[in-house]
Structure formats: C-alpha cells, structure tokens
KESEMI-617563 format. One line per 3 residues: their letters; for each residue z, x, y of C-alpha. Coordinates in Angstrom, 2 decimals. Layout:
A> Z/X/Y  ...
This chain:
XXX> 96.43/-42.83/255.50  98.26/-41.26/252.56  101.87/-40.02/253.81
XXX> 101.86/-36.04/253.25  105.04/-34.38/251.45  107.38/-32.78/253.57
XXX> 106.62/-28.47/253.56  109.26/-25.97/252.10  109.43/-23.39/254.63
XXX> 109.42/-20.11/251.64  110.69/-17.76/254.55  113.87/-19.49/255.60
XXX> 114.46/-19.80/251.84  114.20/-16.63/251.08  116.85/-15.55/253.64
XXX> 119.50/-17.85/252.73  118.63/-16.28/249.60  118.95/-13.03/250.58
XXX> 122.44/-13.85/252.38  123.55/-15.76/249.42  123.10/-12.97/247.14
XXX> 125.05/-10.55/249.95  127.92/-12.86/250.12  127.80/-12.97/245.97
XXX> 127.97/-9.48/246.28  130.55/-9.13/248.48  132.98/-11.30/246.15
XXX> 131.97/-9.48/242.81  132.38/-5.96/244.38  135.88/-7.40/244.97
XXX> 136.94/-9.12/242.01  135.32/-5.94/239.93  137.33/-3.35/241.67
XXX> 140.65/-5.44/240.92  139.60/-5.36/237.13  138.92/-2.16/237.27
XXX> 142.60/-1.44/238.92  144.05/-3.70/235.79  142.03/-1.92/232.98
XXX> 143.25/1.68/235.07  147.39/0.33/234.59  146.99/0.05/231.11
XXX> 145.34/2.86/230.52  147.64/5.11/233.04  151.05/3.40/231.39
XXX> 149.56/3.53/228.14  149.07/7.60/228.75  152.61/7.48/230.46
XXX> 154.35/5.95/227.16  152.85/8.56/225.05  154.20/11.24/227.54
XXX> 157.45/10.02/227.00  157.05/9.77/223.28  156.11/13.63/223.31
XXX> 159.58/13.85/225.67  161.47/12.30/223.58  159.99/14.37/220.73
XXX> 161.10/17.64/222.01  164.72/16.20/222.66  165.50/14.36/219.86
XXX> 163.69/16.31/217.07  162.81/19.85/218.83  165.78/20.49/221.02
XXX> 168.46/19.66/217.80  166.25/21.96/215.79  166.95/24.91/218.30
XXX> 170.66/24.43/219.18  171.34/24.35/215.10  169.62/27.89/214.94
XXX> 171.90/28.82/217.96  174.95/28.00/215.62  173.86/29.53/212.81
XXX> 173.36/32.42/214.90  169.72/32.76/214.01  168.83/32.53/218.01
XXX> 171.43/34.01/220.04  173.52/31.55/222.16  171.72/32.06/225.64
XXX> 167.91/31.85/224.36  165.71/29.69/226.65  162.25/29.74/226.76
XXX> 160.64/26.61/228.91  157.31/26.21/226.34  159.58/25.27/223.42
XXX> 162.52/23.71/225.11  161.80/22.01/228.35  159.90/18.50/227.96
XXX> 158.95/18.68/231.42  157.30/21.86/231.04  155.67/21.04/227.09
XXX> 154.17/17.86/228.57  152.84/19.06/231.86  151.14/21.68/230.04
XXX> 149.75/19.02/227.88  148.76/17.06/231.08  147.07/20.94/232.12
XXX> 145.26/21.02/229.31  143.63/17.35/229.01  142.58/18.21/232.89
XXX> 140.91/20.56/232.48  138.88/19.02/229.17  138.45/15.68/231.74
XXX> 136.55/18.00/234.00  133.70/18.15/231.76  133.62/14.45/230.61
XXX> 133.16/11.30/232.62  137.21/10.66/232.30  139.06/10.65/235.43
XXX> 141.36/13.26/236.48  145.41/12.46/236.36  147.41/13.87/238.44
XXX> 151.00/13.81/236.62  154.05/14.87/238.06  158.16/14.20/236.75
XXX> 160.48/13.38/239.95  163.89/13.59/239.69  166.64/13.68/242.76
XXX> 168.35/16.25/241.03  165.64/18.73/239.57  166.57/21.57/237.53
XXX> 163.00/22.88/238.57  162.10/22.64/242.47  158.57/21.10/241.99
XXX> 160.11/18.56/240.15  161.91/17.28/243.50  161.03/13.67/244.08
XXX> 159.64/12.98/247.59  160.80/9.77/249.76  158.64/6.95/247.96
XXX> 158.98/8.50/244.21  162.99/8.56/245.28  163.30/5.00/245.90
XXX> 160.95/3.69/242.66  163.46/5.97/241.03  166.47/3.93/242.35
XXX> 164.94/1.11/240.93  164.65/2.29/237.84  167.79/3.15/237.83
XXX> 169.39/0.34/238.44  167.23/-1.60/235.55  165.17/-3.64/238.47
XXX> 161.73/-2.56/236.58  160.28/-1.18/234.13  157.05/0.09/235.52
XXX> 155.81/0.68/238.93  151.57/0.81/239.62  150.15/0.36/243.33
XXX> 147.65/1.72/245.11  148.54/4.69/247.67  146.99/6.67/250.20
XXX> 147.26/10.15/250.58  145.22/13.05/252.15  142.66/10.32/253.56
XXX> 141.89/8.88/250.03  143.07/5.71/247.84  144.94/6.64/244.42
XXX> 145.96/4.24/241.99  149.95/5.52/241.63  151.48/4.34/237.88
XXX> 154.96/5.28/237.24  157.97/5.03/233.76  161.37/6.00/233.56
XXX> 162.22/8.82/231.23  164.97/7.83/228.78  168.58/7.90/229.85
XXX> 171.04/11.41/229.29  172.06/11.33/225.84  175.41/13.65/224.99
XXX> 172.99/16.74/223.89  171.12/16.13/227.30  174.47/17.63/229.13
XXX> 173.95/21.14/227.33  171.24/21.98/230.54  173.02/19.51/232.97
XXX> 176.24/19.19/233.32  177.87/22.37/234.71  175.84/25.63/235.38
XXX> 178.96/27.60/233.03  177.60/25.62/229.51  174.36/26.10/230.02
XXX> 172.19/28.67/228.65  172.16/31.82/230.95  168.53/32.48/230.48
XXX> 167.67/29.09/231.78  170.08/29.71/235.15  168.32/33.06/235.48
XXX> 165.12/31.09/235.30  165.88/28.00/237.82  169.46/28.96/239.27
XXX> 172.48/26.83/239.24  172.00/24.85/242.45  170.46/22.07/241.45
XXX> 169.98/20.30/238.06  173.46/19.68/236.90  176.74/17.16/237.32
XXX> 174.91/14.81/235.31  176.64/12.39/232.79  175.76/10.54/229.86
XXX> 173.93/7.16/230.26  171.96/8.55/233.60  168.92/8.57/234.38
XXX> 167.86/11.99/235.31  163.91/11.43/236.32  160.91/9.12/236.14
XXX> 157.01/10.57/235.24  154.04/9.79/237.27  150.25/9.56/237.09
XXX> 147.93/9.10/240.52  144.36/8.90/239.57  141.51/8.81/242.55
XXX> 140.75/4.86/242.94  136.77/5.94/243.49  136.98/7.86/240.22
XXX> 137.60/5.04/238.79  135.09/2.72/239.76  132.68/5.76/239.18
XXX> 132.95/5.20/235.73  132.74/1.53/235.71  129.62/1.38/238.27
XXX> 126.66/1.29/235.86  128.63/-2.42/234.58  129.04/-3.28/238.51
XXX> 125.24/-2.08/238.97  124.17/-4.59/235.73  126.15/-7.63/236.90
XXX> 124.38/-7.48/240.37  121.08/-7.14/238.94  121.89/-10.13/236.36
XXX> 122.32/-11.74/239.61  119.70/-10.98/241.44  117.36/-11.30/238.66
XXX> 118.60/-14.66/238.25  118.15/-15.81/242.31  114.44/-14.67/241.61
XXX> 114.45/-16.60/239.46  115.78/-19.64/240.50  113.05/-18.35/243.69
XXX> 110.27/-18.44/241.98  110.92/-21.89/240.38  110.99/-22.94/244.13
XXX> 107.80/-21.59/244.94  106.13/-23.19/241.76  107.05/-26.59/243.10
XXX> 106.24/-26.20/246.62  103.05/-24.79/245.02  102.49/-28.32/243.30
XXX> 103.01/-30.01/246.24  100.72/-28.26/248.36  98.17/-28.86/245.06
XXX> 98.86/-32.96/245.48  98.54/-32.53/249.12  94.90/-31.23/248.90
XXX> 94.39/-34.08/245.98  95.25/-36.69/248.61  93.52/-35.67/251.48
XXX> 90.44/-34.92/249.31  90.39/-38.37/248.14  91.25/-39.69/251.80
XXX> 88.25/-38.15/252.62  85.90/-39.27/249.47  86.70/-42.64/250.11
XXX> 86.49/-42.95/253.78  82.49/-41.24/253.15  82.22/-44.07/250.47
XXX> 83.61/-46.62/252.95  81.16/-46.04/255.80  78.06/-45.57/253.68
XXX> 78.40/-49.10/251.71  78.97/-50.60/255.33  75.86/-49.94/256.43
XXX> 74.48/-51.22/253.03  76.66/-53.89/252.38  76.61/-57.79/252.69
XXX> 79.99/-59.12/254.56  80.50/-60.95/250.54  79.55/-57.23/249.02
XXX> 82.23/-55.95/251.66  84.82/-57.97/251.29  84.60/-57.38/247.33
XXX> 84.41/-53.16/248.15  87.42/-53.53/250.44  89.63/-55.83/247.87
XXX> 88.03/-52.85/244.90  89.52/-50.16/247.37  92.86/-51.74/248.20
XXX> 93.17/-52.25/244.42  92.72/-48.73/243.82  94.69/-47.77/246.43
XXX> 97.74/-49.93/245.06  96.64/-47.66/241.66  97.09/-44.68/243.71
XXX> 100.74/-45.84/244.38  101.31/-47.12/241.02  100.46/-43.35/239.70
XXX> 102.48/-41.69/242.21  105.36/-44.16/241.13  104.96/-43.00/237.78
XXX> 104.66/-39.47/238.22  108.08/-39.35/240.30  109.40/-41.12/236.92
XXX> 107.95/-38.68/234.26  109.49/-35.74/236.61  112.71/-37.47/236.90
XXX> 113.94/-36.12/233.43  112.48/-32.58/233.62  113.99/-32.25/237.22
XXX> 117.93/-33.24/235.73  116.85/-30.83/232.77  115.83/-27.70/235.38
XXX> 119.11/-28.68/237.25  121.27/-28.54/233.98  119.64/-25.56/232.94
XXX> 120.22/-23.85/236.12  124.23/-25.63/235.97  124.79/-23.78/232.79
XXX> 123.60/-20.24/233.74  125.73/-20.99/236.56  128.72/-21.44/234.42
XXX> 128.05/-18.92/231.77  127.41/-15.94/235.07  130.97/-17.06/236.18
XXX> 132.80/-17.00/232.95  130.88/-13.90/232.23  129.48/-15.22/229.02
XXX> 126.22/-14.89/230.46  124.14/-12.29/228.05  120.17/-11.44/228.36
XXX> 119.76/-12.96/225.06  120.99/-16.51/226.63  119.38/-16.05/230.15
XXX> 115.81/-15.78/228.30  116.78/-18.74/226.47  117.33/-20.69/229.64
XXX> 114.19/-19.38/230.84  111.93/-20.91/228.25  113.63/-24.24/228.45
XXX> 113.11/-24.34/232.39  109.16/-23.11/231.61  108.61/-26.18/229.47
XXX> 109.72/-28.63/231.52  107.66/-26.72/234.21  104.62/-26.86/231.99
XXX> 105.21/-30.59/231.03  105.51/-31.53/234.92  101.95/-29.43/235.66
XXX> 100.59/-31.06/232.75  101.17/-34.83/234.36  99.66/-33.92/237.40
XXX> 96.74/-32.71/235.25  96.64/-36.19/234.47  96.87/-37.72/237.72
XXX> 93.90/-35.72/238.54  92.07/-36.53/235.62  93.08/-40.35/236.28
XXX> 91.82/-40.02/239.73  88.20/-37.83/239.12  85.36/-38.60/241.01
XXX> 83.08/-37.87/238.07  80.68/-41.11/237.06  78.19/-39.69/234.48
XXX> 77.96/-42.11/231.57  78.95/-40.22/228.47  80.08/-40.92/225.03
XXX> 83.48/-41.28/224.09  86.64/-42.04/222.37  88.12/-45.51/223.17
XXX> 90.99/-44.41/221.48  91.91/-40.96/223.13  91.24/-42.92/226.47
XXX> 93.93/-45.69/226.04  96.33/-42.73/224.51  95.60/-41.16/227.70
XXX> 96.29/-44.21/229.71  99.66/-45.07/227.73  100.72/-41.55/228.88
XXX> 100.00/-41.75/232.20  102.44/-45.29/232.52  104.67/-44.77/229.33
XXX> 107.41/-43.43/232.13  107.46/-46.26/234.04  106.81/-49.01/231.10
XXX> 110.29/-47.47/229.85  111.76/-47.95/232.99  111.47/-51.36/233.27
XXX> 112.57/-51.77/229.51  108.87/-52.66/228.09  108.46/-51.15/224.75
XXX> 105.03/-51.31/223.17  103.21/-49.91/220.00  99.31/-48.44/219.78
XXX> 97.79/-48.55/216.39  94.15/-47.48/215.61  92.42/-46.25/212.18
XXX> 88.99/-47.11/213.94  87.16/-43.67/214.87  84.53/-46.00/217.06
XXX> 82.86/-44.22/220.02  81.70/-46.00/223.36  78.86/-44.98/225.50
XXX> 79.76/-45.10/229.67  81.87/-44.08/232.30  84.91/-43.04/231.16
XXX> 87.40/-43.14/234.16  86.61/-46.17/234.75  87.25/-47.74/231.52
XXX> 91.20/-45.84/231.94  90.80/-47.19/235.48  90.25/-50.84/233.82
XXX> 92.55/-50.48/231.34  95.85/-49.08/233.87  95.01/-52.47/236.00
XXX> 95.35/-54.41/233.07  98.59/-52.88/231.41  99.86/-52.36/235.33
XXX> 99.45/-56.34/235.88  100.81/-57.23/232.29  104.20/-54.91/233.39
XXX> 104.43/-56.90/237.50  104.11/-60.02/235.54  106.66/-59.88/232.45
XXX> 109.01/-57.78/235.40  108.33/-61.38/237.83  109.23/-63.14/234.52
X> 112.76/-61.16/234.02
C-alpha cells in the first residue's frame, strides 16, 4: 500500500492568512502614521523658521527703515500702522493668505498663532500649555517643541519656535507706554505689552495642523504599501495551492497504479505457474523498489528549487521591510519562483512518463531514452558523489517498448549506484 501525502487544509490557510495580513496591517498603519508625524515636524518647523525670518525682516531691516524717516521728520513721530510695522500682524496676514490658497489644494491647513505672557495685542495672550513651552524657551531648555494635542474632540500635531530675543530698538513699543508711539497705545492701550528689557524673550510662534489632514494626504502611499502586501500574501497563496495541487496530482498517480497493478496481480494468478509467480512477484517488488527509488529522487531534484522558492520569498521579505521593495523587483522575484515551479512540474512529468502504462512497440531513439533516464537519477547520482559522462554521435533507432527499455536501463544504473555506495 503506497503511504498517501499528508492534505493541506486551503481553508485554515487562508485564514491565518487573512489574520496575518490584519496584524501586518495593524503595525504598518502604525509605523506610517509616526512617519507621517516626522515628515509633518519638519515641514511645520521648517514653515516656522521662515516665519521668523520674515519677523526678523520687518525688525531688523523694516522697522530701522521707519524710525530713520521718523527722525528725519519725513513720518511724524507717533505714526503706527500694524501692516508695515508689527511682525506679528505682517506674518499672520501672510499665514491668512497661504490659508486660504491651502483651501483649494491638497495642503493642510495651519493654524498659526504668536503667544506671549505679556501681549501688546490681546489675541496674542498665551493660554496655560503655550505659557509653560514659553518658560522653557526662555530659560534656553529647548529649542523646539512638536507633540500631538487634543482639542475640540480632534488630534493636532502642535509645532512650536521662539521668536528672537528684545534687541535695544525692540524697547521703542515695549518698555514704557510714555516712549511709545501714541497711535499704537490708541490702537492696543497701555496695559499690557510693555516693562520689557533687552535680552528677553517677549513670545514664541505656533503652528497646529489637524493630525487626519495629514495622513489624508499621505493615504494613497499607505493604500499602495497594503496592497504591495497583500498582493504579495496572494502570492505567496497561490504558490501554496500549486503545491498542494501537485500533491493531490501524485496522490491520484499512486493510487492509480495501486490499482493497475493489483488488476495485473490477480489476473496472472489465475494464469500463472507457482515458478511464473514467484518470477511476477520478485518483477513487481523490483518495480516497486523503482517506485521508491523515483520518489527518492524526485524529493532530491525538488530539494534545490524548494531552498530557491524559500530564498526568493526571504528576500521580498527583506526588501518589503526595508522598503526597497519596488514592482519592478517583485516581478522579478516572480519569474524566478515560476521557474523553479515549472522545473519541479516538469520532473513529475517525468515520473509519470517513467511510470506509463503504455506497451505498444514503437520506434525510437536509444539515445533520447538514456538522456531521459540520466535525468530522471542525475539528482540522486550527485548526491551520493557519482559523476558520470554520456557521449553519442550515433543517430541509431530501436524498434520496441520503450518504457521498458528506461525501465531496464534505471535498474541497471540504480544497482551500479547501491553497489559503488556498498563499496564507499
């Protein structure tokens, strides 16, 4: 009785599949959404720094250009207008203005705001949290702040910068309500704003930006990584399901010939001699032991192309992790795994050839046959370190039952191998 290959159960398969793929899922949605947050605090400090640059713009260069016109007396001593001399105001009117162009692009929407403990301008007044990232500011600790915050019932990604310190021009607006220009107290009053000195620092600037406007803009990467990954899994799937269809294949081979020769087995015993019988029974254990020498060598010749499917599948493994893995390389991977799919079909062709039933005398080539037969134990010759040649210029063609003369010829080159193996 041939021993039948254990059965892949395809459903149970398929939903540790299925789970796999949730849990791999799971762990990318994760590790995406923290790159995400790390590409968002560059961005959001990168558009911070340039904030500041346009700050320090207006006070350095702008702010000196005005005060010399005010003592040369071509503005008059109290002019203050907020668009050309207030950074706060010139770059959240800038902020204004890019909001409302990111409304009509896929850009996410900033929501900036300068907090200061001491604001000349009431919605500048820093709440509890924006007070005490100011303190640390302040007291040199950092040098940027980003976390994520919730307010409202949603998730922002909060980035924050200091401003630069009070310079001696900076005490003009901020150091006593009696210096400063009168059309600026009219504007904000003279409550708050002022007593500041030189080397302080006055206010820090802000960005929050909606966390799931963020990922909105990154989901059609997020949406191609998880179909790279599933496309892969059906992959890897489908592979299974071409070897379990194999097996099922050299299951019905077996049982077929289990049942040819036990037909063959009861019809020459009713026909038979005992001498006759004892011959047909030594014939079928000897092709039986053939049987098992050809199984033998199969499981050799699929010994390499199994370690080559498993290294194939190791490296698009790798690659899909270090995110190397491109379409380009996948279908590369693909065609290496299909040949060593198609080589392993074409050796159970073989086997089945080896094995057919068919006895018609025909003519053929000697030389195709023993090529054919080489093939068929070249694995396991190799594995026992036997190296032989072939060499044939003849083109001479016999008449008779092929499969029988391989049949002959595998006996002989099986009992050469047993004997020079017995030898060492």
């Amino acid at each position: 009785m041939l021993n039948k290959l254990p059965k892949l159960n395809l459903k149970i398969i398929a939903i540790l599949f299925f789970v796999f793929y949730i849990l791999i899922e799971y762990l990318s949605y994760n590790f995406f959404k923290q790159l995400i947050i790390d590409d968002a605090k560059r961005e959001t400090v990168s558009v911070l720094k340039t904030i500041n640059a346009i700050r320090n713009y207006v006070e350095n260069i702008q702010k000196p250009v005005i005060y010399k016109l005010k003592k040369e007396k071509k503005l008059y001593h109290n002019f203050f207008d907020p668009k050309i001399m207030s950074s706060s105001y010139i770059t959240r009117s800038i902020l204004e203005k890019y909001k409302k162009n990111s409304l009509s692009t896929q850009e996410p929407v900033y929501k900036y705001k300068l907090a200061a403990t001491n604001p000349l301008n009431p919605i500048n007044k820093a709440d509890k949290f924006e007070t005490k990232i100011l303190n640390k500011f302040r007291k040199n600790k950092i040098g940027e702040f980003s976390t994520i915050i919730n307010e409202d019932g949603k998730s922002y990604f909060f980035t924050a910068i200091p401003i630069e310190r009070n310079k001696k021009s900076c005490l003009t607006c901020h150091s006593k309500p009696n210096i400063a220009p009168k059309e600026m107290i009219k504007l904000y009053g003279s409550k708050s704003g002022f007593g500041e000195k030189i080397g302080d620092l006055r206010a820090m600037i802000s960005l929050k930006v909606p966390v799931e406007n963020i990922i909105k803009l990154h989901i059609k990467d997020f949406i191609f990584g998880s179909l790279t990954v599933l496309i892969v899994l059906i992959i890897f799937f489908i592979f299974i399901y071409l070897i379990h269809k194999k097996e099922k294949l050299l299951q019905d081979i077996n049982r077929n010939l289990e049942i040819q020769i036990k037909n063959e087995v009861s019809i020459n015993l009713a026909k038979q001699e005992e001498i006759y019988e004892k011959e047909r029974l030594l014939a079928h254990q000897n092709r039986l032991a053939s049987m098992g020498e050809m199984i033998c060598n199969i499981a050799h010749q699929w010994r390499q192309p199994l370690t080559q499917i498993s290294s194939i599948l190791m490296n698009i493994e790798f690659a899909f992790n270090k995110k190397n893995l491109t379409s380009k390389n996948l279908m590369e991977k693909i065609d290496e795994a299909d040949e060593q799919i198609t080589f392993m079909s074409n050796t159970i062709d073989d086997f089945r050839n080896f094995l057919s039933p068919n006895r018609n005398v025909v003519l053929f080539n000697p030389k195709k046959s023993i090529q054919e037969t080489l093939k068929i134990v070249d694995a396991q010759l190799k594995n026992n370190n036997i190296s032989y040649t072939f060499n044939s210029t003849n083109s001479l063609l016999f008449t008779g039952v092929e499969s029988e003369f391989i049949q002959v010829l595998f006996i002989l080159i099986n009992n050469a191998k047993d004997a020079m193996v017995r030898e060492g």
